[in-house]
C-alpha positions in Angstrom: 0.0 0.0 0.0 1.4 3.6 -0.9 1.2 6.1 1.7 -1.3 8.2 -0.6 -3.8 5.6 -0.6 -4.0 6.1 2.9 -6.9 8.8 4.1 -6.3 10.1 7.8 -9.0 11.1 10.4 -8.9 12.3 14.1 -11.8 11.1 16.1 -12.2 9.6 19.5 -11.9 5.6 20.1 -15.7 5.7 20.6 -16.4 7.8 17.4 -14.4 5.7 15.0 -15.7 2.1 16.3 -19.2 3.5 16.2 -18.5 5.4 12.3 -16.3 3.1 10.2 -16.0 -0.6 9.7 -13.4 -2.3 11.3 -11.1 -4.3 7.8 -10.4 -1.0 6.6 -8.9 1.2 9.6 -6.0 1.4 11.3 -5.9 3.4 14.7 -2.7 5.0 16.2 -0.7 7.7 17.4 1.0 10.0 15.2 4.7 9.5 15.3 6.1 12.2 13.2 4.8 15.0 10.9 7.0 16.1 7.9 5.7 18.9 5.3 7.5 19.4 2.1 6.1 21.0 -1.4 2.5 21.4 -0.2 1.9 17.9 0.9 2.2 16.4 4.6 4.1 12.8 5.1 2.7 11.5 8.7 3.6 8.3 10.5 1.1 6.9 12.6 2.4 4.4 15.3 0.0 1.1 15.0 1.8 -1.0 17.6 4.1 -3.6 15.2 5.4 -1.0 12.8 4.7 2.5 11.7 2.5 3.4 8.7 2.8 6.4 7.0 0.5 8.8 5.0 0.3 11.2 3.0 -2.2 13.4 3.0 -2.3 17.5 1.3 -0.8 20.3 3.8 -4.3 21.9 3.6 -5.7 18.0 5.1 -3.2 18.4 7.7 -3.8 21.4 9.0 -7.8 21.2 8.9 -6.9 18.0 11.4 -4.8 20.1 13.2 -2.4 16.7 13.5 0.2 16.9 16.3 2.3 14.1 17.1 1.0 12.3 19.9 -2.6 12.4 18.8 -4.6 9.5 18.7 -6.1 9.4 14.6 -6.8 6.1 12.1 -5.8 5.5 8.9 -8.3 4.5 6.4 -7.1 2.3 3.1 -8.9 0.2 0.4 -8.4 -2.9 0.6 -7.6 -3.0 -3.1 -5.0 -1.1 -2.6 -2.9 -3.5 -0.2 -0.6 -5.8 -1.7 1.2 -9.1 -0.4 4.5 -10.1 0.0 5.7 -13.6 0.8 8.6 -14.1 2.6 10.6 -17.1 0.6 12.7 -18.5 3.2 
């Protein structure tokens, strides 16, 4: 999955498990925030490894992201692919 098939939102716990279905979500903590050339790379800590976005500047600052808040990534699950380890 590329991190701009990744769409962010900032909700609480009870917000998200009540709005969204539960394949397609990922819920976190935002690690990092980089901007660069109008678009905003963020890395949400899941637990087992980081995922990273990323999302517009003008998505990032309507979320008002900060690292350190709690947010979930949404992906389709078309756009996941699967690797297989060959040892």
């Amino acid at each position: 999955m590329l991190p701009a098939d990744m769409m962010l939102g900032k909700l609480t716990k009870e917000e998200i498990l009540v709005r969204i279905s539960a394949p397609n979500k990922l819920v976190g903590k935002v690690a990092s925030i980089k901007e660069s050339s109008g678009m905003t790379e963020v890395v949400i800590d899941i637990g087992d490894q980081p995922v990273t976005a990323v999302i517009t500047a003008g998505a990032a600052d309507a979320l008002s992201l900060r690292p350190g808040d709690e947010v979930f990534a949404m992906f389709n699950a078309t756009s996941v692919m699967l690797i297989k380890d060959t040892k």
